[in-house]
SELO-853862 format. One record per atom (N, C-alpha, C): residue in three letters; x, y, z. Coordinates in steps of 0.1 Angstrom, whole numbers, plus 2048, in hexadecimal, padded with zeros to 3 digits. Layout:
N
AlaXYZ
...
***
This chain:
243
UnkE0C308775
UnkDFE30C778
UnkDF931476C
UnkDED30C767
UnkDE731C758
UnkDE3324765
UnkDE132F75C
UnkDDF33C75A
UnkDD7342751
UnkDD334E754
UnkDCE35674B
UnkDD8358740
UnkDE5358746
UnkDF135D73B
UnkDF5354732
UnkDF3348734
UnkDFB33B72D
UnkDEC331727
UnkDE233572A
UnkDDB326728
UnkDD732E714
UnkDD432470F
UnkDD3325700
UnkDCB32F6FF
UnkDCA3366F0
UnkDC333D6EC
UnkDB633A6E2
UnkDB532C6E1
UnkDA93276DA
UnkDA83186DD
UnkD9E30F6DA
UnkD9A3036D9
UnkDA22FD6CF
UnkDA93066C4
UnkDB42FC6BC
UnkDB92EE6C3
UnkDC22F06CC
UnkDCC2E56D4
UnkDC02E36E1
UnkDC62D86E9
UnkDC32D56F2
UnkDCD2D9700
UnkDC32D6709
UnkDCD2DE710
UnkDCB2D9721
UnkDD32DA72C
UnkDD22D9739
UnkDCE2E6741
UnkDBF2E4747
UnkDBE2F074D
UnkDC02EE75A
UnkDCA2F7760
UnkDCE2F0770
UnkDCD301777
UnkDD02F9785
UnkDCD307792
UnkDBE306791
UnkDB93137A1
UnkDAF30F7A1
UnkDA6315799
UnkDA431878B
UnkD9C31E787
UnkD8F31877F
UnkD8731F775
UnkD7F31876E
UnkD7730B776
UnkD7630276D
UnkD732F2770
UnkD7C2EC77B
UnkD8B2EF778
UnkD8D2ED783
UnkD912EC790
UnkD8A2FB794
UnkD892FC7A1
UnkD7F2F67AA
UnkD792EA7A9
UnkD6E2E67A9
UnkD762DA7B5
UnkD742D97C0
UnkD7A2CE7CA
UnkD892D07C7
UnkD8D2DA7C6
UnkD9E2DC7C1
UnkDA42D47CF
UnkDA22D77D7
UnkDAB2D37E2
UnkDAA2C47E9
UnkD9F2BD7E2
UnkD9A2AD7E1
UnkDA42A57D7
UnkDAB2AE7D6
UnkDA92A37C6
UnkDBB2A47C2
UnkDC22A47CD
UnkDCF2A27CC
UnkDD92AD7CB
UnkDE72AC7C9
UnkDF22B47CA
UnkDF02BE7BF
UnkDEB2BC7B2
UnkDE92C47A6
UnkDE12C179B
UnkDD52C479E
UnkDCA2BF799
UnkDCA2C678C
UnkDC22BF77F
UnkDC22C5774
UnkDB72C276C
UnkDB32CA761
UnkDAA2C175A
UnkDAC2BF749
UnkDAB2B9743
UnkDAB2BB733
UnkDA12BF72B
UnkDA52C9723
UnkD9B2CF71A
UnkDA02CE70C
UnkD982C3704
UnkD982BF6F8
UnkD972C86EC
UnkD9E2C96E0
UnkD9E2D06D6
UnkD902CE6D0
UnkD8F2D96C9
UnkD7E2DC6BE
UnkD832D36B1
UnkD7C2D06AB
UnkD7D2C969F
UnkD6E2CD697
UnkD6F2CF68A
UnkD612CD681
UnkD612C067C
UnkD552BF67B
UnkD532AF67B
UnkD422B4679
UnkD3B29E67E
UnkD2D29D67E
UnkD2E29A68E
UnkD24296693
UnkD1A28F69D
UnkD252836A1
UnkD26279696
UnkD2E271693
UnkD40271699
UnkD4227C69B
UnkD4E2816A2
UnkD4F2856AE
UnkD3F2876B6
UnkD3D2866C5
UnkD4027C6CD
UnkD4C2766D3
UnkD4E26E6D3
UnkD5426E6E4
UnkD562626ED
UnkD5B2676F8
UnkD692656FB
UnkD7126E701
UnkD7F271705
UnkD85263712
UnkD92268712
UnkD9925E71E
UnkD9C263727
UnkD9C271728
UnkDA427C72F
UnkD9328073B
UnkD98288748
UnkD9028A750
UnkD9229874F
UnkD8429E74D
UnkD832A774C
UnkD7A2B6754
UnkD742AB75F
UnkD6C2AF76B
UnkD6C2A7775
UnkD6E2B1781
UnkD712A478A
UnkD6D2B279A
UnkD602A879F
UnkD5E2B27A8
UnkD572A67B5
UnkD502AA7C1
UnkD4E2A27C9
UnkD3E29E7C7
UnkD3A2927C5
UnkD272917C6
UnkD202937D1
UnkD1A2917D0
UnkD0C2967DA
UnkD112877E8
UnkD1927F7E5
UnkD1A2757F2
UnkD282797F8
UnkD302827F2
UnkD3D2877F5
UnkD442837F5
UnkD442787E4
UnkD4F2737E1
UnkD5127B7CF
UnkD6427A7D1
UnkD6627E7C5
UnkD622787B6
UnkD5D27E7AB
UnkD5B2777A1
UnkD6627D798
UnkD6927A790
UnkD7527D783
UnkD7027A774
UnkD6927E76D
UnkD63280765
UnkD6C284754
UnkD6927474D
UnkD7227A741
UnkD6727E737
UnkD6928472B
UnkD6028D722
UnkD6028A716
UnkD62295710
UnkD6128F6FF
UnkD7128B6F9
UnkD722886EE
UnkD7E2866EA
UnkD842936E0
UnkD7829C6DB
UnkD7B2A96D5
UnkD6A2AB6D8
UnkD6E2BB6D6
UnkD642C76D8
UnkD622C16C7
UnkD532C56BF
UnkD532C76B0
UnkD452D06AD
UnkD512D66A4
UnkD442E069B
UnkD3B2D868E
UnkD302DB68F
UnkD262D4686
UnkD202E1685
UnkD132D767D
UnkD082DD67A
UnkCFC2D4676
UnkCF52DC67F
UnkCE52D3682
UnkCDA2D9678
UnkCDA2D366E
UnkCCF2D8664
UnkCD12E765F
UnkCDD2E965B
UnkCE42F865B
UnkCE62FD667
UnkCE12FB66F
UnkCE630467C
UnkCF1304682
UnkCFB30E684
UnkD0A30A68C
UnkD04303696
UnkD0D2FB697
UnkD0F2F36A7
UnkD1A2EE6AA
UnkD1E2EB6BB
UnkD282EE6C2
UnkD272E06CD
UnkD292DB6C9
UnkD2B2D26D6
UnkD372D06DE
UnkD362CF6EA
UnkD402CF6F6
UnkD3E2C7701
UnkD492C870D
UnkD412BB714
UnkD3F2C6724
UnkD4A2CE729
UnkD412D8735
UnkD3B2E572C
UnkD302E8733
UnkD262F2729
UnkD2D2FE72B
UnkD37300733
UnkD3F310735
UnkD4531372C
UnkD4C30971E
UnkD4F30C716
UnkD4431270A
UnkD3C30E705
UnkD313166FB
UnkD313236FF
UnkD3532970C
UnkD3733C70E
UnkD4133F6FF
UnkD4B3376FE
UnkD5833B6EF
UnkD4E33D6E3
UnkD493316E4
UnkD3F32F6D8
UnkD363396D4
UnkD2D33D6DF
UnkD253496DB
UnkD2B3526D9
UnkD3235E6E1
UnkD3A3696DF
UnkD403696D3
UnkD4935D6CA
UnkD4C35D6C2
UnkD4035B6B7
UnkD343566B7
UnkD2D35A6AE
UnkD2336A6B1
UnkD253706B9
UnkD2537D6B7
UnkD2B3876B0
UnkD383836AE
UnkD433886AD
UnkD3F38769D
UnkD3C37C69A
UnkD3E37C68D
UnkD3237D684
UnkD2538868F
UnkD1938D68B
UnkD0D383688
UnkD1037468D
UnkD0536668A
UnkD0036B696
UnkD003716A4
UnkCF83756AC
UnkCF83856AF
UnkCEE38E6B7
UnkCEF3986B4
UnkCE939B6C7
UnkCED3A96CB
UnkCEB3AA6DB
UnkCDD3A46DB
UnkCD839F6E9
UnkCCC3A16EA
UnkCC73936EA
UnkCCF3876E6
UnkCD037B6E0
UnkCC33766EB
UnkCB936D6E1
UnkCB03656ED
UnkCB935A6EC
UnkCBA3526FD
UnkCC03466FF
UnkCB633C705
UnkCB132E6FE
UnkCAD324702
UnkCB4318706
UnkCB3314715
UnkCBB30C71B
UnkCB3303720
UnkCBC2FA718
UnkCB32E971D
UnkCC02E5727
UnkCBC2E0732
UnkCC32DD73A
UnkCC32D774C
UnkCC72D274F
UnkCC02CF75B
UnkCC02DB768
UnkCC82E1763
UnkCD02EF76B
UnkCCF2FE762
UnkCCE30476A
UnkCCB313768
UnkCDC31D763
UnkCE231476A
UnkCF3318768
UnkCF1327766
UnkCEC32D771
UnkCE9341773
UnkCF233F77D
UnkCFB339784
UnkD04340790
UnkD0C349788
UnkD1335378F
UnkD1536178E
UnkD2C36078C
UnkD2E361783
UnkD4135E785
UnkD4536A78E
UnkD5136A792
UnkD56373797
UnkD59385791
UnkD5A382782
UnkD6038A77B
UnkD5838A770
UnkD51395767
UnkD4B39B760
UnkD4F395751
UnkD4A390746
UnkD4E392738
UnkD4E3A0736
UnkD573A672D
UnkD583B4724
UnkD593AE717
UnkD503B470D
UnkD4B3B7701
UnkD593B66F6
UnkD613BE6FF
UnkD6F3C76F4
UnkD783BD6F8
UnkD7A3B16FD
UnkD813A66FD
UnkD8639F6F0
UnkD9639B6F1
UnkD973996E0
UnkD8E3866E6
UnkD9237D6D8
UnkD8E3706DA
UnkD973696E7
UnkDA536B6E4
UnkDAB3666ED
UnkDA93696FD
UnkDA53776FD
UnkDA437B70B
UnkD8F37070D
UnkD8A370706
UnkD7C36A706
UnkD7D359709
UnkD89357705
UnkD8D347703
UnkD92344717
UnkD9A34D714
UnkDA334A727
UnkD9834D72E
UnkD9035772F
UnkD8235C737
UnkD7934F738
UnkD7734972A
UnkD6B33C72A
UnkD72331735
UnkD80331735
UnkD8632273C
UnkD8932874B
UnkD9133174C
UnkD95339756
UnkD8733E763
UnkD8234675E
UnkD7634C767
UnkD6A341765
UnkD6933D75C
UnkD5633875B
UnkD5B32575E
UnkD50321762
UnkD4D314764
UnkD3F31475D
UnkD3B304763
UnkD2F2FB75F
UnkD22304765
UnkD2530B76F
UnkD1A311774
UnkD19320775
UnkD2232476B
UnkD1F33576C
UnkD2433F760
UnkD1C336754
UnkD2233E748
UnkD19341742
UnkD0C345746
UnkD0034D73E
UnkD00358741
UnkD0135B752
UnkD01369754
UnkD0B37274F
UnkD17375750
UnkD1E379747
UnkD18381738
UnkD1437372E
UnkD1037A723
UnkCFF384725
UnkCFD380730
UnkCEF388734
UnkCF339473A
UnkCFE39473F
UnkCFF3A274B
UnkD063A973D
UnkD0E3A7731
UnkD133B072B
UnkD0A3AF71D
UnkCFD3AD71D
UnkCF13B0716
UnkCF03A6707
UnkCF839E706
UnkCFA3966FC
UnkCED38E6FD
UnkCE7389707
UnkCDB38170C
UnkCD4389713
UnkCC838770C
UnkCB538F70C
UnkCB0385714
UnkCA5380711
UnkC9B377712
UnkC9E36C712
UnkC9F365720
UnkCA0357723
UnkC9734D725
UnkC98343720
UnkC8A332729
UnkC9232D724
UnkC92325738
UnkC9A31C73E
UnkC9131073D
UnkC95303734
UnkC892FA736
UnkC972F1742
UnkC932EE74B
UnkC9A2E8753
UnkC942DA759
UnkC892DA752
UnkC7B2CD759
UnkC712CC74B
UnkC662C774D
UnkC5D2BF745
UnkC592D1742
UnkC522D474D
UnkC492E174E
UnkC4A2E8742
UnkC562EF73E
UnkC562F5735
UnkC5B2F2723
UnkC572E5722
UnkC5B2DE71A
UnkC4F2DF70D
UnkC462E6710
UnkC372EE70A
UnkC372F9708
UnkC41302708
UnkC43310707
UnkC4B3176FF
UnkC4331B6F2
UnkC493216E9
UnkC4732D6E1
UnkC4C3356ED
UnkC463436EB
UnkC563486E7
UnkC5F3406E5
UnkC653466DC
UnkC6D3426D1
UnkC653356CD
UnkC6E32B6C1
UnkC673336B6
UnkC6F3356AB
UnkC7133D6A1
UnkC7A34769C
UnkC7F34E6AD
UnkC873586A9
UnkC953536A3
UnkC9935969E
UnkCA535569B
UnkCB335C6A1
UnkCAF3696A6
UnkCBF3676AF
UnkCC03666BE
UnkCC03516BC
UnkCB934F6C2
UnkCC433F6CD
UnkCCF33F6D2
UnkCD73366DA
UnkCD032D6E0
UnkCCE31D6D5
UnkCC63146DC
UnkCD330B6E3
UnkCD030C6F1
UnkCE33066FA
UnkCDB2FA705
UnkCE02EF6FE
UnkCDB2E4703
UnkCE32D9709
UnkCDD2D7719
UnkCE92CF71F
UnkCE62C0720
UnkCEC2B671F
UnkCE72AA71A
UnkCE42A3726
UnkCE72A5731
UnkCE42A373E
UnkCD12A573F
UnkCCF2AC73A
UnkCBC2AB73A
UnkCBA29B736
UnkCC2291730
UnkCC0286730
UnkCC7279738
UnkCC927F745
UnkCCE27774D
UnkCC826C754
UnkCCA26175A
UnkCC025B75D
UnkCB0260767
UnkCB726A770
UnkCAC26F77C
UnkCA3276770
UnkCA527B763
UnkC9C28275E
UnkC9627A754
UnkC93271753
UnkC9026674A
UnkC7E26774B
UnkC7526F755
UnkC6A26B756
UnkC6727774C
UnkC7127D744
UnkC6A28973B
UnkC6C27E72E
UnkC62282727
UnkC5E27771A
UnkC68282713
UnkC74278709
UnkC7C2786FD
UnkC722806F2
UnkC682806EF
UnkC622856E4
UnkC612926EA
UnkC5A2946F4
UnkC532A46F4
UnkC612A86FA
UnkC6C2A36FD
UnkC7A2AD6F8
UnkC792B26E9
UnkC7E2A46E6
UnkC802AB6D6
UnkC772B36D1
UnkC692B06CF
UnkC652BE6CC
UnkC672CB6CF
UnkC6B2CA6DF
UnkC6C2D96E2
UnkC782DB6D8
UnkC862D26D9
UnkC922DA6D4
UnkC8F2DE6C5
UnkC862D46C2
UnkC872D26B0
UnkC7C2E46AD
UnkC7A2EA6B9
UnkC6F2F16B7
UnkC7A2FF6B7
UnkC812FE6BE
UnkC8F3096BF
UnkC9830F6B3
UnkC9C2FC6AD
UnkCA92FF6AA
UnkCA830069A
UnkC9A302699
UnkC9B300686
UnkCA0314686
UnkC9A31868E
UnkCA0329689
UnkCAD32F690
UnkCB232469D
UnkCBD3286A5
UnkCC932F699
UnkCD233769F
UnkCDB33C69A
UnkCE533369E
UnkCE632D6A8
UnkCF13246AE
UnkCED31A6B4
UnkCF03116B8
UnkCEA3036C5
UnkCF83006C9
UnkCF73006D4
UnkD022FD6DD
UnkD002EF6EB
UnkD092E86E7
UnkD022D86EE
UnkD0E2D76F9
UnkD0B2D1702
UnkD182CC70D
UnkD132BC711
UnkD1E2B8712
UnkD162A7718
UnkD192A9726
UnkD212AD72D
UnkD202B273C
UnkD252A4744
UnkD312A1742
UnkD32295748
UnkD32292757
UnkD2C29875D
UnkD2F29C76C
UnkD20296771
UnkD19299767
UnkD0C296769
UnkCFF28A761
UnkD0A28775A
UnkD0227B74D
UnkD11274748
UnkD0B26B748
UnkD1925D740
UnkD1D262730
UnkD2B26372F
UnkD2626C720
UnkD2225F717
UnkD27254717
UnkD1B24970D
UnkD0D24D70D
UnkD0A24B717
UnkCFB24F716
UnkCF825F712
UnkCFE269714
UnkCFE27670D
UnkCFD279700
UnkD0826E6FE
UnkD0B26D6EF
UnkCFD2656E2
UnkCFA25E6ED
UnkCED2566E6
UnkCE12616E7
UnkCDE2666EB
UnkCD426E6ED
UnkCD72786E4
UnkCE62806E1
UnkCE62886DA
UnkCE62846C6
UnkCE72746C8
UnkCE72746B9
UnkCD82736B6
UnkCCF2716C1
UnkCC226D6C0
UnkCB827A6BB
UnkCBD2856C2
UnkCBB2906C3
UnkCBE2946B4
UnkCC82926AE
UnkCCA29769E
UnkCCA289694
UnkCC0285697
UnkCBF27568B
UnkCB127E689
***
């Protein structure tokens, strides 16, 4: 069974995250004798290296109460979107590594505004607190161990790293740019806002919004979210998004 004690200390290797924790503690007890999930190594690369995996790497029950098993990317990769770091991943609980580590290394600073495109708010509350004075490794087992798909913002908000939040979660606020400009500034975008049920929001007045974000973002952080969008189709939207 991982552990806090045994599971890796970085996105280098890939790795089996088992027991109930993280991602997947999610229908743990649906889903057989020893349920597990795979989490794919980081690579730098382009767009072109976003590619989708064989391995299942979410697997929880849908809205009709049956199980889904959900495979992801084939590697996590570091790019860069018109200079800007970027991070792509396939459950959004990982981008917590991502930011902390670019705090760490002074590309963000406390206080961080966060714009989140996404079909979900992902504010539920973890059990256990982030601390600041955490080395990487203890930040790396915390991102897989404690956090999931739905509860890795608060965290960096309760221990003040994240200021000023808008949540575009719908059309509504896809007009609102009362704070594109700033620059230290986490544009974290979940590719699920392009799923079929959200299709009646017009492709363009997305992109504008994002294209309005991320020319001064310090970071952009993407997830294809395969739980909730096909990653083919994720994957097409996200090269569309950077053509």
């Amino acid at each position: 069974m991982t552990t806090a004690g045994t599971i890796p200390e970085s996105y280098v290797q890939p790795f089996w995250l088992e027991g109930p924790v993280g991602n997947n503690a999610f229908a743990y007890d649906r889903r057989g004798p020893s349920p597990r999930l795979w989490v794919p190594p980081l690579v730098d690369g382009t767009v072109a290296d976003v590619v989708p995996g064989t391995q299942v790497v979410f697997e929880d029950v849908d809205e009709h109460g049956t199980l889904q098993s959900c495979t992801g990317l084939a590697t996590f990769v570091r790019t860069v979107w018109d200079d800007v770091p970027t991070i792509v991943v396939d459950n959004h609980n990982h981008v917590f590594a991502f930011w902390i580590e670019a705090f760490r290394h002074g590309h963000l600073e406390p206080g961080a505004t966060l714009v989140h495109l996404d079909q979900h708010r992902d504010t539920r509350v973890p059990a256990r607190g982030f601390d600041a004075t955490w080395t990487p490794a203890d930040t790396f087992r915390y991102t897989n161990i404690d956090l999931n798909v739905g509860n890795y913002i608060e965290p960096a908000r309760r221990a003040g790293l994240i200021g000023e939040a808008l949540f575009a979660t719908g059309s509504s606020a896809l007009d609102d740019r009362r704070v594109a400009g700033q620059r230290n500034l986490i544009l974290n975008i979940d590719l699920d806002f392009f799923a079929p049920e959200m299709a009646y929001i017009d492709f363009e007045t997305t992109r504008r919004f994002v294209d309005a974000h991320r020319r001064t973002a310090a970071i952009i952080t993407i997830a294809t979210s395969p739980f909730f969008i096909d990653q083919t189709r994720a994957i097409a939207f996200l090269q569309r998004l950077m053509s």
